[in-house]
N, CA, C and O of each residue as an XYZ file, in Angstrom:
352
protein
N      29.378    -38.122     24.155
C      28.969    -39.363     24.791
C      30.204    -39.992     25.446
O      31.247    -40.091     24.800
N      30.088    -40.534     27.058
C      31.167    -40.975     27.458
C      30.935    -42.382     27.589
O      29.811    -42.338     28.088
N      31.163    -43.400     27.507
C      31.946    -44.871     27.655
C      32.862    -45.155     28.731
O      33.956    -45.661     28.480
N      32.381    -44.770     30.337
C      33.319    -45.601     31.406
C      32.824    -46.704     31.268
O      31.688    -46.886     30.831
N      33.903    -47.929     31.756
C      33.272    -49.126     32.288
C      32.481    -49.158     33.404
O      32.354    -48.428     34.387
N      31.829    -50.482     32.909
C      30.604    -50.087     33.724
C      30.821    -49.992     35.484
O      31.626    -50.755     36.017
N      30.173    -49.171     36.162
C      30.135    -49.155     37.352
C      30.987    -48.257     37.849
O      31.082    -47.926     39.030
N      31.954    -47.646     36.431
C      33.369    -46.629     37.318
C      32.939    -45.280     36.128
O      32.252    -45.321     35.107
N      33.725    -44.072     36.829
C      33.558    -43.210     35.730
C      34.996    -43.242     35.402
O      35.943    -43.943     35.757
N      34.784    -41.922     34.343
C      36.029    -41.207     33.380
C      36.838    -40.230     34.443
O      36.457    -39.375     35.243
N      38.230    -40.799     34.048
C      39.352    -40.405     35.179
C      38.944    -38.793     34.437
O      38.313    -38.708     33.383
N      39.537    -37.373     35.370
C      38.963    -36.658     35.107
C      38.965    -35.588     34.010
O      38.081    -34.811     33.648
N      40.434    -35.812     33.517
C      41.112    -35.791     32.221
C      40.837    -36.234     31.123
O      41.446    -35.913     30.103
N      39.787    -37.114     31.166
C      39.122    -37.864     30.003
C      37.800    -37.006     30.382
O      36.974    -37.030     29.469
N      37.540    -36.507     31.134
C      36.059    -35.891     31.049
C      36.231    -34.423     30.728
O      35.312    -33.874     30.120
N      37.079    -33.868     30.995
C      37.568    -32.991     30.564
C      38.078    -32.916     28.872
O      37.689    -32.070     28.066
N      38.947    -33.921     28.622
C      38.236    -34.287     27.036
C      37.454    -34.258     26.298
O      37.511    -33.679     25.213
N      36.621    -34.835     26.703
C      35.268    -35.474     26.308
C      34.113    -33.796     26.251
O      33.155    -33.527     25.527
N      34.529    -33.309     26.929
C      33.744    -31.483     27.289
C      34.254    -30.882     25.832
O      33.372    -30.498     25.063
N      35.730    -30.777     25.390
C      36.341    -30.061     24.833
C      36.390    -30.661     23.274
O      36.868    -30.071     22.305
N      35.831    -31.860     23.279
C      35.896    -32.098     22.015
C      34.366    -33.079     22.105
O      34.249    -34.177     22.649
N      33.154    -32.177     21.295
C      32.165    -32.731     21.676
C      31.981    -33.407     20.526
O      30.872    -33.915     20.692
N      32.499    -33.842     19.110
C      32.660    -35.033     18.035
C      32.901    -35.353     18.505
O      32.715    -34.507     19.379
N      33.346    -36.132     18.989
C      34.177    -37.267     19.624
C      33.562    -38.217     20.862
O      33.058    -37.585     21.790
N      33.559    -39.789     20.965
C      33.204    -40.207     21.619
C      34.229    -40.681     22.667
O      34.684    -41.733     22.220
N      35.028    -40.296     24.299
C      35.978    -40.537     24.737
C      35.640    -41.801     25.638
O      34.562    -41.784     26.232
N      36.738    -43.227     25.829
C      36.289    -44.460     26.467
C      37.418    -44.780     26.641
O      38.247    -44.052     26.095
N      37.911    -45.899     27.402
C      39.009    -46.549     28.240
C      38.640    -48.421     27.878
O      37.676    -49.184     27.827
N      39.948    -48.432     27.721
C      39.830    -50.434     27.600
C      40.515    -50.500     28.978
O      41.092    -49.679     29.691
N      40.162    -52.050     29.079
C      40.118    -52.508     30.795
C      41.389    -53.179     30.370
O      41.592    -53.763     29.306
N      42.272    -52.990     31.444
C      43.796    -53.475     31.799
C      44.063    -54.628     32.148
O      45.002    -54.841     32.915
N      43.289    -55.614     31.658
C      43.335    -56.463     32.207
C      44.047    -57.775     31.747
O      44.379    -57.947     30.574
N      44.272    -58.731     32.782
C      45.913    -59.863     32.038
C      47.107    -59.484     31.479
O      47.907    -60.049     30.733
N      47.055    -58.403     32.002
C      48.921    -57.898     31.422
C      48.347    -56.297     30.552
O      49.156    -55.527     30.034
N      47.776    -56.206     30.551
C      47.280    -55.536     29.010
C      47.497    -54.131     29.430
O      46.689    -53.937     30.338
N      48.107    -53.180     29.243
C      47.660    -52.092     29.422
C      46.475    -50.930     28.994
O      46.145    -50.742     27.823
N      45.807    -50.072     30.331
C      44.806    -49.699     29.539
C      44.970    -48.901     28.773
O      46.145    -48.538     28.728
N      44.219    -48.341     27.996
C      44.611    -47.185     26.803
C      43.082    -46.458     26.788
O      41.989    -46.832     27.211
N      43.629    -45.000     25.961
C      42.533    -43.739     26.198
C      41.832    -44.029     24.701
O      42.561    -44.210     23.726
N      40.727    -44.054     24.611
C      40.559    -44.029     22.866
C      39.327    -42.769     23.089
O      38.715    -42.303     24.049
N      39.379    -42.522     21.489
C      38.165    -41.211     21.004
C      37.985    -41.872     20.094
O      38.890    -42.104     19.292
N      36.499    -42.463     19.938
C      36.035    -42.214     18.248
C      34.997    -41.091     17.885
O      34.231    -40.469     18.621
N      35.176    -41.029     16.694
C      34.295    -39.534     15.976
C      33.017    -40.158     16.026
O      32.752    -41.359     15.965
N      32.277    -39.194     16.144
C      30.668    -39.698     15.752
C      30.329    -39.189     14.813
O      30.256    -37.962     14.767
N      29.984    -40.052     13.659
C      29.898    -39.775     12.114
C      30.237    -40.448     11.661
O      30.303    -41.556     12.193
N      30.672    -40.239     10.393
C      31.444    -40.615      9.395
C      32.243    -39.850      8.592
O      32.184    -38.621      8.560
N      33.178    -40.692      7.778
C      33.942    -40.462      7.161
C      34.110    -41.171      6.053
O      33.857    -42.374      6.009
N      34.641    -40.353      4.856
C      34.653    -41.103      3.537
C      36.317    -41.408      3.178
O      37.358    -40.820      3.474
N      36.059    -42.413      2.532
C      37.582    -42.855      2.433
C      38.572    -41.451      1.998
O      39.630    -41.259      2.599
N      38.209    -40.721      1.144
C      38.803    -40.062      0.805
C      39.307    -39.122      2.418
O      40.414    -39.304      2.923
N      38.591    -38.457      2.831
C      38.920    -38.113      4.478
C      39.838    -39.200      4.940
O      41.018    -38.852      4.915
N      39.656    -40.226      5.288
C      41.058    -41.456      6.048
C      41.940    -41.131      5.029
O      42.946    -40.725      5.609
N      42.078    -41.096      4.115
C      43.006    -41.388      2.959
C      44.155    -40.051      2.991
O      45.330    -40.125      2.632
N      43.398    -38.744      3.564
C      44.330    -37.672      4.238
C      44.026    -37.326      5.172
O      43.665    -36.173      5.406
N      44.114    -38.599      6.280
C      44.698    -38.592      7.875
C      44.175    -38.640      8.473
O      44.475    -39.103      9.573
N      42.625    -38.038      8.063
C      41.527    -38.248      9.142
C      41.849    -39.502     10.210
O      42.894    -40.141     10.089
N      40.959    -39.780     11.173
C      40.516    -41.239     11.638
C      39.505    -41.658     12.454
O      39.297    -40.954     13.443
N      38.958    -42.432     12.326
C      37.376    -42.811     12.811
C      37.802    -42.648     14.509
O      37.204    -41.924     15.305
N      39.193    -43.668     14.870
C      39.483    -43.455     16.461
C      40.688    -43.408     16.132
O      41.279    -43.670     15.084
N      41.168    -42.861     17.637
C      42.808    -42.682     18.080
C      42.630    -42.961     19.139
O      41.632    -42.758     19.832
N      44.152    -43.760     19.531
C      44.041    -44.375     20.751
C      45.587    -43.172     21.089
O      46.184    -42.336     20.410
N      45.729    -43.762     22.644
C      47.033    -43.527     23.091
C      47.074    -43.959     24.848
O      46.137    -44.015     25.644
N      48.532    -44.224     25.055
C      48.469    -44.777     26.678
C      48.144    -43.694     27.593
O      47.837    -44.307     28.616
N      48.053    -42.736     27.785
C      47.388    -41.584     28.341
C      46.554    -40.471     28.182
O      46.619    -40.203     26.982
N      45.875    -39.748     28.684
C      45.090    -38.756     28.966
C      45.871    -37.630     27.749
O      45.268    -37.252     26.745
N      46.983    -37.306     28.010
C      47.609    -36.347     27.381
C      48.383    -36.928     26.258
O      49.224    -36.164     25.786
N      48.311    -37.874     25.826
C      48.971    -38.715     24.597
C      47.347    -38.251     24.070
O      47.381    -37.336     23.248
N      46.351    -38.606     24.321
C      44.983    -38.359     23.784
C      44.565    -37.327     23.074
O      43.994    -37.343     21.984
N      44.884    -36.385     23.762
C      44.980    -34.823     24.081
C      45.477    -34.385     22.128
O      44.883    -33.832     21.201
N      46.640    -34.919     22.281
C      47.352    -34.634     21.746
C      47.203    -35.144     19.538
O      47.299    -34.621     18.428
N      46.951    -36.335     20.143
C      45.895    -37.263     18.933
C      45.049    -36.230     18.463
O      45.181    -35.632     17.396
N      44.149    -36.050     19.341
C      42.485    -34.996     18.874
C      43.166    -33.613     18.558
O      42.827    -33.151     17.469
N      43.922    -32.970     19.173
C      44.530    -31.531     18.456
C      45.228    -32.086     17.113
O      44.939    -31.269     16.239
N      45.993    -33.079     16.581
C      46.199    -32.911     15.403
C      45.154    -33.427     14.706
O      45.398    -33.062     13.556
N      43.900    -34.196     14.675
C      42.956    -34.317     14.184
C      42.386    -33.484     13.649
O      41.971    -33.580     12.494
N      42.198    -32.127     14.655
C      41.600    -31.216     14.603
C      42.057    -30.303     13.193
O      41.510    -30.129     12.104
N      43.573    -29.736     13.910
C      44.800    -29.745     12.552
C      44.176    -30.215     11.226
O      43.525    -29.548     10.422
N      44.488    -31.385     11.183
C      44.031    -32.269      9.789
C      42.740    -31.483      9.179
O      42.853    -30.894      8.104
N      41.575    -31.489      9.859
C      40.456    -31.124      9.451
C      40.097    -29.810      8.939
O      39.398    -29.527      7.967
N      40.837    -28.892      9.953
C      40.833    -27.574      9.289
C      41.604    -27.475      8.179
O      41.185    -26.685      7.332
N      42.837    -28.179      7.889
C      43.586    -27.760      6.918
C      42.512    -28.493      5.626
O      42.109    -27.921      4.613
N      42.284    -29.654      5.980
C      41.187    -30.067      4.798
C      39.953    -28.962      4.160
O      39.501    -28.779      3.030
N      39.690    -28.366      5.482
C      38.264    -27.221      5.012
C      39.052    -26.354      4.300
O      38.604    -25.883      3.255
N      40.075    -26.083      4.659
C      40.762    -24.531      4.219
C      41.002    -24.628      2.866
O      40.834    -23.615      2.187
N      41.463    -25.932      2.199
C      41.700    -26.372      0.804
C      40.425    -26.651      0.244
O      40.389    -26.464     -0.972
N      39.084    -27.147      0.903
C      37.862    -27.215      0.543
C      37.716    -28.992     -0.131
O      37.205    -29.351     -1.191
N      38.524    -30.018      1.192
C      38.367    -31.287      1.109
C      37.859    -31.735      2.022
O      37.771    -32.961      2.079
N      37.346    -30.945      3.056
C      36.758    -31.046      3.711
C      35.290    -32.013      3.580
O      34.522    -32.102      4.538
């Protein structure tokens, strides 16, 4: 599921994201009054504390496309290493 603001789409790096990691919900905050925008993913699901508690996270933000990128591959990381131990 993608989240552009309304009326614009996902720069194309975020849609390209958003393809490659289909948990994940990919969206943009608006830049606005000084603010810079930022890339966020949240998971669709849930998670139990115990999951946050080793690293998981509901969202990750970062100031770019490839700061993003980069968030969701160690997520990913995290998760497998959780299955592999069976904390998954």
């Amino acid at each position: 599921m993608i989240h552009p603001k309304a009326g614009e789409d996902l720069p194309e790096p975020l849609v390209n994201l958003q393809a490659a990691n289909p948990g994940w919900s990919i969206w943009t905050s608006r830049g606005d009054c000084g603010f810079v925008s930022r890339c966020y993913a949240t998971r669709l699901g849930e998670l139990t504390r115990d999951q946050t508690d080793r690293g998981l996270a509901m969202t990750v933000h970062a100031e770019t496309p490839d700061g993003l990128s980069h968030l969701l591959a160690k997520q990913a990381e995290i998760s497998q290493d959780l299955a592999e131990r069976g904390l998954a």
